[in-house]
mmCIF file as Biopython writes it, N, C-alpha, C and O atoms, coordinates in Angstrom:
data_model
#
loop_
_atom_site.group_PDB
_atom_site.id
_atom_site.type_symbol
_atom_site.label_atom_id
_atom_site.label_alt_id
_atom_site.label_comp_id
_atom_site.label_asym_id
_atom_site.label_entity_id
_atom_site.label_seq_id
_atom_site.pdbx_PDB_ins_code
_atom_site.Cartn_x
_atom_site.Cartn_y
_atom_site.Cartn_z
_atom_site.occupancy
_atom_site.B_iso_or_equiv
_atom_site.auth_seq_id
_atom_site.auth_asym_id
_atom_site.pdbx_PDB_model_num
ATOM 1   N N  . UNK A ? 1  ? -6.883  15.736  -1.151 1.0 0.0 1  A 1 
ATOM 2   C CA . UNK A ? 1  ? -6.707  14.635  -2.070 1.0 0.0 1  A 1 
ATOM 3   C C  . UNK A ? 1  ? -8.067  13.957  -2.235 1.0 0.0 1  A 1 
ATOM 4   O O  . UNK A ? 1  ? -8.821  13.876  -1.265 1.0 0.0 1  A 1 
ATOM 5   N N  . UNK A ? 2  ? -8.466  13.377  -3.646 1.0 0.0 2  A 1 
ATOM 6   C CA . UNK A ? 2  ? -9.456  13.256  -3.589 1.0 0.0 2  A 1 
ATOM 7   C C  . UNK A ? 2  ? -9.929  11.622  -3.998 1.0 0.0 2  A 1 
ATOM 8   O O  . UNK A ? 2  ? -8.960  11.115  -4.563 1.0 0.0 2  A 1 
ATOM 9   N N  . UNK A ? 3  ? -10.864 10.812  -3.926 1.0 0.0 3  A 1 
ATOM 10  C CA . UNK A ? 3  ? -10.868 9.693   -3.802 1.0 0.0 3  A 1 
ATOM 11  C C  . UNK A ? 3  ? -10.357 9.196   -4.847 1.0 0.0 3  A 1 
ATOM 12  O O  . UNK A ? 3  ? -9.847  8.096   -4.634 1.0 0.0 3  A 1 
ATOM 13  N N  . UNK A ? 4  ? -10.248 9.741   -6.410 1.0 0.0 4  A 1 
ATOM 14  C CA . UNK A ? 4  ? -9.454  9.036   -7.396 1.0 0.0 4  A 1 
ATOM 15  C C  . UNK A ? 4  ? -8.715  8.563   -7.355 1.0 0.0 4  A 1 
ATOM 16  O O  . UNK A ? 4  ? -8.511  7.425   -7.777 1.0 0.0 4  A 1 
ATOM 17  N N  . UNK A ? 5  ? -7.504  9.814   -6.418 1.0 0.0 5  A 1 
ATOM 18  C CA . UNK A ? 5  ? -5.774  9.776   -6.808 1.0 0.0 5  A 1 
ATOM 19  C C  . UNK A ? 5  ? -5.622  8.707   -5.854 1.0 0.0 5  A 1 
ATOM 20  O O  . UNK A ? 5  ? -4.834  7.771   -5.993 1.0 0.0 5  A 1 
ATOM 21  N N  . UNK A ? 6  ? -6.419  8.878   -4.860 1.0 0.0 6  A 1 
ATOM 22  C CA . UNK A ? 6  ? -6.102  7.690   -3.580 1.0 0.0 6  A 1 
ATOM 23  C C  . UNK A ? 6  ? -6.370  6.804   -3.816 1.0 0.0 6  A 1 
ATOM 24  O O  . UNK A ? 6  ? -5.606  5.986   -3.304 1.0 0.0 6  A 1 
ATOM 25  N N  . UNK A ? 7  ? -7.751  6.006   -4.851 1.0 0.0 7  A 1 
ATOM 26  C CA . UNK A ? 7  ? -7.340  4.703   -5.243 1.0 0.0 7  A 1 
ATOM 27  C C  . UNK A ? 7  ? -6.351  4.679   -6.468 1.0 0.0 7  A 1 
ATOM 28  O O  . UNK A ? 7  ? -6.116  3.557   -6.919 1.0 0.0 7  A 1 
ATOM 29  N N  . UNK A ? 8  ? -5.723  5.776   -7.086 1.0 0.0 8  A 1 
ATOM 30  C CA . UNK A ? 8  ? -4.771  5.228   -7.778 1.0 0.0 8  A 1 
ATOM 31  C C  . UNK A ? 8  ? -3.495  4.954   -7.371 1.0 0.0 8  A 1 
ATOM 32  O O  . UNK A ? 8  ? -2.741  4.276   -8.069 1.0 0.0 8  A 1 
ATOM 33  N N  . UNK A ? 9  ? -3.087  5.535   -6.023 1.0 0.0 9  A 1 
ATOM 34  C CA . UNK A ? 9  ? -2.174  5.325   -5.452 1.0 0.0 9  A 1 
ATOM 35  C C  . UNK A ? 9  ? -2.227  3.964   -4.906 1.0 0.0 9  A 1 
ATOM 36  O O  . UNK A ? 9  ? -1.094  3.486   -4.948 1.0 0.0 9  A 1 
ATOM 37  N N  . UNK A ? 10 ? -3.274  2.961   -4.300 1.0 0.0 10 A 1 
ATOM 38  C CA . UNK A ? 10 ? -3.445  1.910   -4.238 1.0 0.0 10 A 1 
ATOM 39  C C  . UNK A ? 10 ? -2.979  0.812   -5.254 1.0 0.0 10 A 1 
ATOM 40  O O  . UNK A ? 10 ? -2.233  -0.145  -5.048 1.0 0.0 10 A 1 
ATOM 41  N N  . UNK A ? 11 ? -3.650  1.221   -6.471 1.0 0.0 11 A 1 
ATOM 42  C CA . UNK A ? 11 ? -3.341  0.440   -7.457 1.0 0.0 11 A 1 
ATOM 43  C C  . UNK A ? 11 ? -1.565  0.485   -7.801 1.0 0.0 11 A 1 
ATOM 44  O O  . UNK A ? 11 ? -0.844  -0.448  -8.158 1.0 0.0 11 A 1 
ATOM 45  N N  . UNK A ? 12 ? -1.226  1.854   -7.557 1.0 0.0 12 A 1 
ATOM 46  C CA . UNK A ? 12 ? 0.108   1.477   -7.879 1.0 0.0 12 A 1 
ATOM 47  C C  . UNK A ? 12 ? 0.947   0.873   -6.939 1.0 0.0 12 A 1 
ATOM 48  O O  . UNK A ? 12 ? 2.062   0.501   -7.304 1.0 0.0 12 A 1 
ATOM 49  N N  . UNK A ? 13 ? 0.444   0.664   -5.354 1.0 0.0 13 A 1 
ATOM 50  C CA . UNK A ? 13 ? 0.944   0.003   -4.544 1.0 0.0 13 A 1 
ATOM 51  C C  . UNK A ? 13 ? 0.577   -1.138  -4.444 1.0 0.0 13 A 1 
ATOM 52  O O  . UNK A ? 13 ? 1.352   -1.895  -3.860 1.0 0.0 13 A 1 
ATOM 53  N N  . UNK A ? 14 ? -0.589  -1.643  -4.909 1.0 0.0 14 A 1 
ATOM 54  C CA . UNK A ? 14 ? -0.696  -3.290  -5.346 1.0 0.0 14 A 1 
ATOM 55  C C  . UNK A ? 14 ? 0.227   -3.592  -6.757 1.0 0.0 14 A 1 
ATOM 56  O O  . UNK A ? 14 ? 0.795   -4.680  -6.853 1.0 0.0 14 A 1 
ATOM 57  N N  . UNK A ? 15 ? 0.324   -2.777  -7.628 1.0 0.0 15 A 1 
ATOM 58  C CA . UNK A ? 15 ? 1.419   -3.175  -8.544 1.0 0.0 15 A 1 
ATOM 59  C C  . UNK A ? 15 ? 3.156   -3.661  -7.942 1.0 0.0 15 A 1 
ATOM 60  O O  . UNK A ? 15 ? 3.842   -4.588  -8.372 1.0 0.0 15 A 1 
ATOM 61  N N  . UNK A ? 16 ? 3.472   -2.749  -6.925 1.0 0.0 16 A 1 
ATOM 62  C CA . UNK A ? 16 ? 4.543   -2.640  -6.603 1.0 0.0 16 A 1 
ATOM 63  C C  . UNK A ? 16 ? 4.796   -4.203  -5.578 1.0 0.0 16 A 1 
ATOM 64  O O  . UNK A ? 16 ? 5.886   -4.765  -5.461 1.0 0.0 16 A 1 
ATOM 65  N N  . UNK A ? 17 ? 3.538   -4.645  -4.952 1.0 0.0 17 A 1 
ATOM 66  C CA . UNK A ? 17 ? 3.500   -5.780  -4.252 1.0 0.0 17 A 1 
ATOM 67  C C  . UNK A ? 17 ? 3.957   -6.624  -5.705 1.0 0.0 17 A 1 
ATOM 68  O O  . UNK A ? 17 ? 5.178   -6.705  -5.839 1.0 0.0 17 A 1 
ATOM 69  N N  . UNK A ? 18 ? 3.327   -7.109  -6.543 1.0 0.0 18 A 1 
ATOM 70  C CA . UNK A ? 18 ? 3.232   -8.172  -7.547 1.0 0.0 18 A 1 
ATOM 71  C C  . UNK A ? 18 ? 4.452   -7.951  -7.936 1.0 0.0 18 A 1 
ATOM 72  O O  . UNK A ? 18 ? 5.235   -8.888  -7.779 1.0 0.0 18 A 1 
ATOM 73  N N  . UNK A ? 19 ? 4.980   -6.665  -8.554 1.0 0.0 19 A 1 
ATOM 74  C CA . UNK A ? 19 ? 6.666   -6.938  -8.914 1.0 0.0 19 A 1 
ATOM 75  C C  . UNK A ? 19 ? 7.667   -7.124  -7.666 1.0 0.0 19 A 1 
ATOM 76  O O  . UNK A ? 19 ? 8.890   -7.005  -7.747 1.0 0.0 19 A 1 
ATOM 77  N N  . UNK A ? 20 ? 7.138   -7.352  -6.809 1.0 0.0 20 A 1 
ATOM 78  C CA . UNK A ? 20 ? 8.230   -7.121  -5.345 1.0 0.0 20 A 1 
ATOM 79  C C  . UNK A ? 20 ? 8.086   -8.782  -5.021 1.0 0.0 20 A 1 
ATOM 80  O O  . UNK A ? 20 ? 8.988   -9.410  -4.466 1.0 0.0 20 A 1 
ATOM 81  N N  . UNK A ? 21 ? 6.937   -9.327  -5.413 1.0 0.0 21 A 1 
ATOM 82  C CA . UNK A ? 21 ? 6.873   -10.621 -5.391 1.0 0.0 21 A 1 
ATOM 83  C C  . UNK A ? 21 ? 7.327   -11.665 -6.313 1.0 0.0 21 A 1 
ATOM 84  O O  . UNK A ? 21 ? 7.277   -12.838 -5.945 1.0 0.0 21 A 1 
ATOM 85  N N  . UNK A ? 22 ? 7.812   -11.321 -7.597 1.0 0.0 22 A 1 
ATOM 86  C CA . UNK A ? 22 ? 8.447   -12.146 -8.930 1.0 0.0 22 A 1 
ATOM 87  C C  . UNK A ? 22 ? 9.738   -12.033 -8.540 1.0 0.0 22 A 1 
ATOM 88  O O  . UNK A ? 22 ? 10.540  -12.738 -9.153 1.0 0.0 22 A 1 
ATOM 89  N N  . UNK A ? 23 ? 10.318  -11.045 -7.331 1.0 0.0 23 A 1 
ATOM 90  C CA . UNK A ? 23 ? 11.650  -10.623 -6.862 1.0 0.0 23 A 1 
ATOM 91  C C  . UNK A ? 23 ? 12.008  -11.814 -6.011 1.0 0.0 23 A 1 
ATOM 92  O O  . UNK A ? 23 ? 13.069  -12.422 -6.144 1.0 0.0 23 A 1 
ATOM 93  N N  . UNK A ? 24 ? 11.305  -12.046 -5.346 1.0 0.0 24 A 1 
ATOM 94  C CA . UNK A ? 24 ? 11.155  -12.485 -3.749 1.0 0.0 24 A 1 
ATOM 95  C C  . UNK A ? 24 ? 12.143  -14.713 -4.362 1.0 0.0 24 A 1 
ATOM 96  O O  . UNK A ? 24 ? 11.701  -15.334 -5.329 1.0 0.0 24 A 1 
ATOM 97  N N  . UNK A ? 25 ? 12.852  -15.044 -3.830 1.0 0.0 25 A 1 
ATOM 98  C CA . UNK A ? 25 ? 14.039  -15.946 -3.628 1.0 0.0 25 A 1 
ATOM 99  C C  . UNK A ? 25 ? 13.146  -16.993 -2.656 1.0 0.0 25 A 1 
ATOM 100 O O  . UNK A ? 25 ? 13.985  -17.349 -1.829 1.0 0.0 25 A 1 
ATOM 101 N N  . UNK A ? 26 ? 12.227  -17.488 -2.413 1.0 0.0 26 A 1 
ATOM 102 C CA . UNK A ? 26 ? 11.614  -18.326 -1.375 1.0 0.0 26 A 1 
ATOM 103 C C  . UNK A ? 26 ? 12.691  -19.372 -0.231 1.0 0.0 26 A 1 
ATOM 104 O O  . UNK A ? 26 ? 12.512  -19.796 0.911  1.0 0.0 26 A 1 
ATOM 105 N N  . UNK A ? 27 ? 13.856  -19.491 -1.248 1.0 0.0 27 A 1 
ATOM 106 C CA . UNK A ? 27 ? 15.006  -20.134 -0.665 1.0 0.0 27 A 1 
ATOM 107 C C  . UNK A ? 27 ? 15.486  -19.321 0.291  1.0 0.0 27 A 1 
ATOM 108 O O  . UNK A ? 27 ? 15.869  -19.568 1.434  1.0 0.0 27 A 1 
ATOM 109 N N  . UNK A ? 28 ? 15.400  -18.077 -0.469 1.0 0.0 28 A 1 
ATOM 110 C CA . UNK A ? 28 ? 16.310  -17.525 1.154  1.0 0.0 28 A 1 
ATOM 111 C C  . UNK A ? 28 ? 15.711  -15.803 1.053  1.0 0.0 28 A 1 
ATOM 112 O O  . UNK A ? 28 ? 16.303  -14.995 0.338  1.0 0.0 28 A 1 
ATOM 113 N N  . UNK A ? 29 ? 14.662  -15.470 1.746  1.0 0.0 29 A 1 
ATOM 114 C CA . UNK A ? 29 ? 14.005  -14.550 1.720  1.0 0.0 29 A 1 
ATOM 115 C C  . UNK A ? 29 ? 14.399  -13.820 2.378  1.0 0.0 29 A 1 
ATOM 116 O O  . UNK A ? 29 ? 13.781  -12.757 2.442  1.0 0.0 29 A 1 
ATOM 117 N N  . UNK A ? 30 ? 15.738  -14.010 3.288  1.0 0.0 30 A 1 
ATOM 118 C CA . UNK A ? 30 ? 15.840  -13.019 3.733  1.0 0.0 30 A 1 
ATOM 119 C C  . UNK A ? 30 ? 17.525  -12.412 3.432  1.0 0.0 30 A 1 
ATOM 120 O O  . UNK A ? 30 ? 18.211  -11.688 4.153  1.0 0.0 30 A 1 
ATOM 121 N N  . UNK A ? 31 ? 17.806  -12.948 2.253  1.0 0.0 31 A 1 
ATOM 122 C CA . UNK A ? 31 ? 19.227  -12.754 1.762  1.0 0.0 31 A 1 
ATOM 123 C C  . UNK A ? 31 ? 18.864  -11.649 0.620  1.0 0.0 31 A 1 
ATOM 124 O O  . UNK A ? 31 ? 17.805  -11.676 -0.007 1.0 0.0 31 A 1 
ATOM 125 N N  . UNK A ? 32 ? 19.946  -10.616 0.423  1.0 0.0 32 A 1 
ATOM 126 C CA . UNK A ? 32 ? 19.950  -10.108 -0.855 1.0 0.0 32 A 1 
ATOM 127 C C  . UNK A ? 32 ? 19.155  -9.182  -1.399 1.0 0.0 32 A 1 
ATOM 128 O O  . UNK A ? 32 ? 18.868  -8.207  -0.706 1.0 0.0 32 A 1 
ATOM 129 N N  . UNK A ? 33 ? 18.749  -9.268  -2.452 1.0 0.0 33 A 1 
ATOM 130 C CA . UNK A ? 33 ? 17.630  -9.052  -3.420 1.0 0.0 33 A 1 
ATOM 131 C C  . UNK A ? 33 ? 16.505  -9.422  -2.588 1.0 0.0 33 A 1 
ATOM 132 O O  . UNK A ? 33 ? 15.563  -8.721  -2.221 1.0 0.0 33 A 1 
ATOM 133 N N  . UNK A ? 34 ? 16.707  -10.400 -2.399 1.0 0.0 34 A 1 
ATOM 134 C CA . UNK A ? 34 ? 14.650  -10.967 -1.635 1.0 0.0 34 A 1 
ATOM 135 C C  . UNK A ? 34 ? 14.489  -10.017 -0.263 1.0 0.0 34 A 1 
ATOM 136 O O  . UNK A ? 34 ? 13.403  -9.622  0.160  1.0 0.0 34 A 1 
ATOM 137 N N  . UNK A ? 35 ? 15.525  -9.790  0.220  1.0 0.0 35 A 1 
ATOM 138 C CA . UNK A ? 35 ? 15.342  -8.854  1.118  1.0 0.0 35 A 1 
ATOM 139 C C  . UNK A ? 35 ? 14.624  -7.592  1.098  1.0 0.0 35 A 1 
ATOM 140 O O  . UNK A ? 35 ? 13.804  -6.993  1.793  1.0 0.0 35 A 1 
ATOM 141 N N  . UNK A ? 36 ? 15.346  -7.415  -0.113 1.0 0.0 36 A 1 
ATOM 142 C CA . UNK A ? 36 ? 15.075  -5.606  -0.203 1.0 0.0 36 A 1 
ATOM 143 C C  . UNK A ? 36 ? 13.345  -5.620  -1.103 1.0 0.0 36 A 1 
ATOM 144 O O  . UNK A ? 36 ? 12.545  -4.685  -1.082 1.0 0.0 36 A 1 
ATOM 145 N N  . UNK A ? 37 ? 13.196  -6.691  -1.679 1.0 0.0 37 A 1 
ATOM 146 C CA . UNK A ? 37 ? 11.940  -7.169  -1.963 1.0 0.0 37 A 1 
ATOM 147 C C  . UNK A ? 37 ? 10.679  -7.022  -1.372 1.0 0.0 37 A 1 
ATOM 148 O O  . UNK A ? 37 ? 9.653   -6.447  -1.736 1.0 0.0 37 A 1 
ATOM 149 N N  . UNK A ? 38 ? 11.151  -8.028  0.168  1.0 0.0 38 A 1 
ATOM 150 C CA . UNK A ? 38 ? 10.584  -8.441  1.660  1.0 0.0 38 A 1 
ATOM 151 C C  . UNK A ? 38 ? 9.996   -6.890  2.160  1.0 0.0 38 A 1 
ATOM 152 O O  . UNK A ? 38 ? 8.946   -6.603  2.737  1.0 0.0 38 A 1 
ATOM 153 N N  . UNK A ? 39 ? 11.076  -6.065  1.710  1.0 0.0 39 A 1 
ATOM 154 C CA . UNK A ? 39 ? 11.088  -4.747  2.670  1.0 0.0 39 A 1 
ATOM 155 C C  . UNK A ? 39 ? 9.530   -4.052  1.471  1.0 0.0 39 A 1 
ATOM 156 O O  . UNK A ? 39 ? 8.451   -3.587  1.838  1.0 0.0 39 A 1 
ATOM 157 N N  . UNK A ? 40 ? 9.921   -4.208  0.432  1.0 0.0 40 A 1 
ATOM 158 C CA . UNK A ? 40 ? 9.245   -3.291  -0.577 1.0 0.0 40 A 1 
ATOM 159 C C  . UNK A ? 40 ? 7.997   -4.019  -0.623 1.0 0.0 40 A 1 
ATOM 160 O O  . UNK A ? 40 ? 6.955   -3.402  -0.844 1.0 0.0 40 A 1 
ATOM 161 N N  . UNK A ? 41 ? 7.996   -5.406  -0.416 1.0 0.0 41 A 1 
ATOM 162 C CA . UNK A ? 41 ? 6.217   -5.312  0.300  1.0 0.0 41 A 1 
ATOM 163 C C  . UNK A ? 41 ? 5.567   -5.164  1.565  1.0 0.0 41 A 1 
ATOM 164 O O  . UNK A ? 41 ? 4.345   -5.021  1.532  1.0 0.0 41 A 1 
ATOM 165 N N  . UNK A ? 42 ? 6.327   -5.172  3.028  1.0 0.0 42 A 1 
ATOM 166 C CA . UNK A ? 42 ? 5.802   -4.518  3.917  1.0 0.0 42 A 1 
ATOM 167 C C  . UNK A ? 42 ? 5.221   -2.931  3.518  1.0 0.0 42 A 1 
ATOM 168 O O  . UNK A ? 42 ? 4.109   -2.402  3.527  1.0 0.0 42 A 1 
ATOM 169 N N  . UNK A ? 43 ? 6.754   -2.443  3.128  1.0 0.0 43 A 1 
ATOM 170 C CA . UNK A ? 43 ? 6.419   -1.008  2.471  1.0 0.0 43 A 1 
ATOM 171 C C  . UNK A ? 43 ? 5.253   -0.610  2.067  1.0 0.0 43 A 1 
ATOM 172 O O  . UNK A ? 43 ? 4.531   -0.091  2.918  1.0 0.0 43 A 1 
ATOM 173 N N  . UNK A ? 44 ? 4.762   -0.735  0.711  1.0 0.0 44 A 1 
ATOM 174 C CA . UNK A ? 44 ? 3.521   -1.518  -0.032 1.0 0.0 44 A 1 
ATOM 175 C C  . UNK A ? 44 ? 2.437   -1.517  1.239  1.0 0.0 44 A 1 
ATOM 176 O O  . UNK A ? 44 ? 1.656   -0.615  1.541  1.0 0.0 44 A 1 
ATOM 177 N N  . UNK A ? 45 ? 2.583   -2.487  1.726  1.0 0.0 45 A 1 
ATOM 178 C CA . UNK A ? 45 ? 1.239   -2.572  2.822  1.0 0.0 45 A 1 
ATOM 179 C C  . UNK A ? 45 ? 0.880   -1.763  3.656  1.0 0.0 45 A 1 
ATOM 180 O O  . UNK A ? 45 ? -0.279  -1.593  4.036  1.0 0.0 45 A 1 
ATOM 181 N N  . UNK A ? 46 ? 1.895   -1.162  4.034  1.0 0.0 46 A 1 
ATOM 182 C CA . UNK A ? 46 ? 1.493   -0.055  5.068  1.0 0.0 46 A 1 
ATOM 183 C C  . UNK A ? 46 ? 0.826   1.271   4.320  1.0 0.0 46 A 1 
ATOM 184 O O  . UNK A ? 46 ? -0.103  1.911   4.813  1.0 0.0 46 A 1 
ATOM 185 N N  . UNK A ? 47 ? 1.580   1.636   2.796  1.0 0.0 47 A 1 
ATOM 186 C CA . UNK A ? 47 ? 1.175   2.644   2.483  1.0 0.0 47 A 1 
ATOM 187 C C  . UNK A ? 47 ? -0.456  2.493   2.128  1.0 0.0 47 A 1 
ATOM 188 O O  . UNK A ? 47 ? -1.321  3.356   2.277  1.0 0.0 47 A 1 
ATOM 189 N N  . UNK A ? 48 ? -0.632  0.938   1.538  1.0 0.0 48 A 1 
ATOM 190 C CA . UNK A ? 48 ? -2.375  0.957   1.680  1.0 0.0 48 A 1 
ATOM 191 C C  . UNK A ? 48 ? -3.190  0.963   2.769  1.0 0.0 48 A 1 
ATOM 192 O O  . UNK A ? 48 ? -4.259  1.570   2.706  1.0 0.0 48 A 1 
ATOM 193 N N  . UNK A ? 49 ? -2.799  0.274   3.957  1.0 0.0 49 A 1 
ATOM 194 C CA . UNK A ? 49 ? -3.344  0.473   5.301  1.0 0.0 49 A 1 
ATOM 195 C C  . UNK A ? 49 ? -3.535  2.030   5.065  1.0 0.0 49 A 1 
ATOM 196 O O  . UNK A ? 49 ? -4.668  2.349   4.704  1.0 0.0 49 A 1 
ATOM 197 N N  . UNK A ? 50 ? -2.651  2.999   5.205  1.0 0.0 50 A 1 
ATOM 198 C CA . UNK A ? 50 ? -2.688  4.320   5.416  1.0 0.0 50 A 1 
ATOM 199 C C  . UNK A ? 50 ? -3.693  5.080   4.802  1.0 0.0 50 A 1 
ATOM 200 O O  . UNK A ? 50 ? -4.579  5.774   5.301  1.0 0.0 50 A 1 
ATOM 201 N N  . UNK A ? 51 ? -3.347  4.783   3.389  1.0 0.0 51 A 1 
ATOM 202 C CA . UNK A ? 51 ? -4.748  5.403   2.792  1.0 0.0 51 A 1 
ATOM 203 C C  . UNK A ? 51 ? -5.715  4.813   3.004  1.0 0.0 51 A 1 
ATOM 204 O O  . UNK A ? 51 ? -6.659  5.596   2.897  1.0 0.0 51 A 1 
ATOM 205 N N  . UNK A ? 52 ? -6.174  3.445   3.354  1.0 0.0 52 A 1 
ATOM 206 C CA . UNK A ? 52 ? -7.087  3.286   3.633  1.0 0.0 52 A 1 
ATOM 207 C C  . UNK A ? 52 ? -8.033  4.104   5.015  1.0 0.0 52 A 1 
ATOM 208 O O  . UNK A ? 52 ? -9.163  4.508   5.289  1.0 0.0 52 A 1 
ATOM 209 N N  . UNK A ? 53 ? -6.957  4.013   5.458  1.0 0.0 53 A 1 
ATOM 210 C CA . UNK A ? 53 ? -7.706  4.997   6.846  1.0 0.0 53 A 1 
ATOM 211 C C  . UNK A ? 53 ? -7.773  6.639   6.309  1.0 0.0 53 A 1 
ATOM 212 O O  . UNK A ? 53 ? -8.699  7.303   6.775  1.0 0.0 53 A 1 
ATOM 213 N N  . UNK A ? 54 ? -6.992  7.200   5.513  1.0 0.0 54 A 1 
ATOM 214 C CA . UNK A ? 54 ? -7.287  8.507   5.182  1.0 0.0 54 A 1 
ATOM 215 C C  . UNK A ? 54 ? -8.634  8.554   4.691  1.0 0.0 54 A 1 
ATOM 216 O O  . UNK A ? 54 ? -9.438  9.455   4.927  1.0 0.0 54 A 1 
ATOM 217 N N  . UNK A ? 55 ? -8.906  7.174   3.750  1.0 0.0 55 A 1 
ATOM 218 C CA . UNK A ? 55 ? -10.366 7.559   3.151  1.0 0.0 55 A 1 
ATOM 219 C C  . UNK A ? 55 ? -11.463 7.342   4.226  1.0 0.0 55 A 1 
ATOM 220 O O  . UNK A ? 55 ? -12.594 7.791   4.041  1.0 0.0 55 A 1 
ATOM 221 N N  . UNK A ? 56 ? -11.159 6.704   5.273  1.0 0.0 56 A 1 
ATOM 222 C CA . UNK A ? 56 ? -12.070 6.382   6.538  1.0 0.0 56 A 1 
ATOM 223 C C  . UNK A ? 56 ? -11.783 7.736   6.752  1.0 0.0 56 A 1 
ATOM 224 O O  . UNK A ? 56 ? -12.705 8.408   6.289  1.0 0.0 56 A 1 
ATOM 225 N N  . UNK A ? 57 ? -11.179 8.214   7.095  1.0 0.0 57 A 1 
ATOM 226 C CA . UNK A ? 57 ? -11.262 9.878   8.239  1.0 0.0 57 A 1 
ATOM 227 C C  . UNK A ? 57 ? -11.869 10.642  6.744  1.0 0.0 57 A 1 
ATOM 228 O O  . UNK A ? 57 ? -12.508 11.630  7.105  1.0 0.0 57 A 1 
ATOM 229 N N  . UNK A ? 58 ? -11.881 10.560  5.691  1.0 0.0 58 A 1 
ATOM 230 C CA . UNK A ? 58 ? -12.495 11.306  5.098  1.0 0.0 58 A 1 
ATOM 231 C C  . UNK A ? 58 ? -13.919 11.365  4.821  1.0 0.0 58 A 1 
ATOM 232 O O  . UNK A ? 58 ? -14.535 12.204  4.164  1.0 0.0 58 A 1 
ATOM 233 N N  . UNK A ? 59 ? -14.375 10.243  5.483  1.0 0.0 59 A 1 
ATOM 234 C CA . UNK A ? 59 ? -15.666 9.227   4.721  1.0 0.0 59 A 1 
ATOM 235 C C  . UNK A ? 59 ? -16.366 10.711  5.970  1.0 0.0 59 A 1 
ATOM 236 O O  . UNK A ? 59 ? -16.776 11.844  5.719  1.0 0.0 59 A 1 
ATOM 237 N N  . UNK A ? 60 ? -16.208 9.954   7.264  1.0 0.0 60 A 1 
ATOM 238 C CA . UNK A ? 60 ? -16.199 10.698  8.940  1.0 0.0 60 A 1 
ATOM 239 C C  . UNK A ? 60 ? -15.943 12.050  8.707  1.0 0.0 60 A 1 
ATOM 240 O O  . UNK A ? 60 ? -16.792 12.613  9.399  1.0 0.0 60 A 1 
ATOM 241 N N  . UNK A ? 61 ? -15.330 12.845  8.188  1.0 0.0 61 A 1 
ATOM 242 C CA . UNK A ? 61 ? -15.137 13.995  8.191  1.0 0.0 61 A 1 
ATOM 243 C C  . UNK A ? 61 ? -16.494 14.697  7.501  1.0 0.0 61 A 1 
ATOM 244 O O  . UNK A ? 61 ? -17.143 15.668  7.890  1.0 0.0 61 A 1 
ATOM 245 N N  . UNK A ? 62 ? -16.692 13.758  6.222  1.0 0.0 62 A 1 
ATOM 246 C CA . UNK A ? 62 ? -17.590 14.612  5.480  1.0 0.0 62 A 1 
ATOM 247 C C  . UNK A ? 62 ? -19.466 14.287  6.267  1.0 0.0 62 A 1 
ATOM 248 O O  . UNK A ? 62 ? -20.525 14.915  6.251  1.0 0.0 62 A 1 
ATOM 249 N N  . UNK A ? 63 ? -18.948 12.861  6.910  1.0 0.0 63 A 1 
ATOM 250 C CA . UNK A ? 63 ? -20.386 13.072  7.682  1.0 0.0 63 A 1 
ATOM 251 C C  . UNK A ? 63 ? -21.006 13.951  8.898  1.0 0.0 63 A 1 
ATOM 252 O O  . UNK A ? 63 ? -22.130 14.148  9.361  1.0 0.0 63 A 1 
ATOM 253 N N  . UNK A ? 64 ? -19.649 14.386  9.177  1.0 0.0 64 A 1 
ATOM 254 C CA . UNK A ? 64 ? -19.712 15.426  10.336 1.0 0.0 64 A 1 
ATOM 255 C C  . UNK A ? 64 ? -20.273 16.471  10.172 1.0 0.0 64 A 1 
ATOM 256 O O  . UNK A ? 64 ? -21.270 16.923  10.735 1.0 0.0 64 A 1 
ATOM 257 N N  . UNK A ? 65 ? -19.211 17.168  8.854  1.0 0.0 65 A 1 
ATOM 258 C CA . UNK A ? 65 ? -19.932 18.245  7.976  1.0 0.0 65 A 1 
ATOM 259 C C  . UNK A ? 65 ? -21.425 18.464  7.971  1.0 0.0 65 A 1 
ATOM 260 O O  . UNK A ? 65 ? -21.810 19.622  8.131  1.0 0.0 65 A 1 
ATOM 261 N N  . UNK A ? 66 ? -22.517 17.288  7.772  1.0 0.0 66 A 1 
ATOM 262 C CA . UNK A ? 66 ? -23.183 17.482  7.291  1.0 0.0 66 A 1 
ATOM 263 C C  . UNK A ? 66 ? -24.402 17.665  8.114  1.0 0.0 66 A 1 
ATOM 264 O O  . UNK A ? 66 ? -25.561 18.030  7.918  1.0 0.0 66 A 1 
ATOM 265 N N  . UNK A ? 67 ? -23.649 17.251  9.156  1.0 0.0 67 A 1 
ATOM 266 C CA . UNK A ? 67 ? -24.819 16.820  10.301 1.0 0.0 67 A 1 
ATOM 267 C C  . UNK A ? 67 ? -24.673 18.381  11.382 1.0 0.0 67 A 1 
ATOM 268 O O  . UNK A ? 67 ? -25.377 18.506  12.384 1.0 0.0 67 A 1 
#
């Protein structure tokens, strides 16, 4: 995978935060709808944490290569 798709996968997981957040009930965040919201931006975060570290082990991989 190559660095494009992986920041586009970002972008679509910062999209998915912003609509998961117009969802989100502040009254009761953890009822309902805001729940499943709650869940779909942890979700969201982890999948960018993740790639973020894929592009770290990739950054490291290719310096290894070279050396």
């Amino acid at each position: 995978m190559n660095r494009t798709i992986t920041l586009i996968l970002i972008f679509i997981a910062l999209g998915l935060i912003t609509y998961n957040v117009t969802l989100l009930d502040f009254n009761a965040i953890f009822e309902g709808d805001s729940l499943i919201a709650a869940i779909g931006i942890v979700a969201s975060l982890c999948a960018i944490v993740l790639l973020l570290i894929f592009m770290t082990a990739k950054k490291i991989e290719e310096k290894v290569k070279k050396s």
